[in-house]
N, C-alpha and C positions, 0 to 999 in steps of 0.2 A: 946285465941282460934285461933286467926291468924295463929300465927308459928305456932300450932298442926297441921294445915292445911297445911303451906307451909312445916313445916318437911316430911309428907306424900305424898306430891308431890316431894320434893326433894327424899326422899325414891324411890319412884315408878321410877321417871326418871330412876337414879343412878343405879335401879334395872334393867330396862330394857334396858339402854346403856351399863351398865358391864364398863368393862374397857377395850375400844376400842378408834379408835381416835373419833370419832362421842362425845365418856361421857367424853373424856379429853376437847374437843373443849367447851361443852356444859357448863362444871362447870368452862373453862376459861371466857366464855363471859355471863355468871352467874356473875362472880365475877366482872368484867368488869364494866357491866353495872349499877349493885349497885351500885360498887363507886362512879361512872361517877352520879348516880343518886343522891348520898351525896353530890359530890363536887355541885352540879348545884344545889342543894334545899341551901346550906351553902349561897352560891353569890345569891338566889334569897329572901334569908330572910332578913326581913326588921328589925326584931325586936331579940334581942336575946333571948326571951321567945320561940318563935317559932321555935328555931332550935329544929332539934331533930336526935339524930342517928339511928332512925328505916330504914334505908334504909339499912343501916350499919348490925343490927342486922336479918333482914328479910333473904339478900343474904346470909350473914355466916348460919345462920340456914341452906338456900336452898341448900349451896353449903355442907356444913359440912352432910346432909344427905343424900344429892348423892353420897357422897365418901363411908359412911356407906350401901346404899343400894348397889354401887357396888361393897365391901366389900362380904357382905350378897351373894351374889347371885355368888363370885367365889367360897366360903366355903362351899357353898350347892354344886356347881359342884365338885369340888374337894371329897366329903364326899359320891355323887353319884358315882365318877368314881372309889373310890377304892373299894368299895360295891359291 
């Protein structure tokens, strides 16, 4: 239910940034900071039970459906403007 969530926030950004430098900046330090968040959970676990690559999986979902919402929203311009 998480990533349903973060897909549709990734969506909605990616929607309303489009592809401009503001939605390129935003899905670069999107993906940034996940990993930056992976690498820093990996050095602070103690136990190798407790790793986990949800940090890993959460940003690619949020990043992968900003690309898709800003996808989405040139196809709809594009399908308006020959209309």
């Amino acid at each position: 239910m998480v990533l349903v969530i973060f897909a549709v926030i990734g969506f909605l950004v990616g929607y309303k940034l489009e592809v401009t430098r503001a939605g390129y900046l935003t899905m670069a330090l999107t993906t940034l900071g996940f990993s930056a968040g992976q690498i820093a959970l990996l050095f602070l676990t103690k136990s190798r039970e407790a790793m986990t690559i949800l940090p890993l999986v959460v940003g690619l979902v949020l990043v992968l459906f900003m690309l898709l919402g800003a996808l989405f929203r040139m196809v709809v311009r594009r399908r308006t403007n020959v209309a």
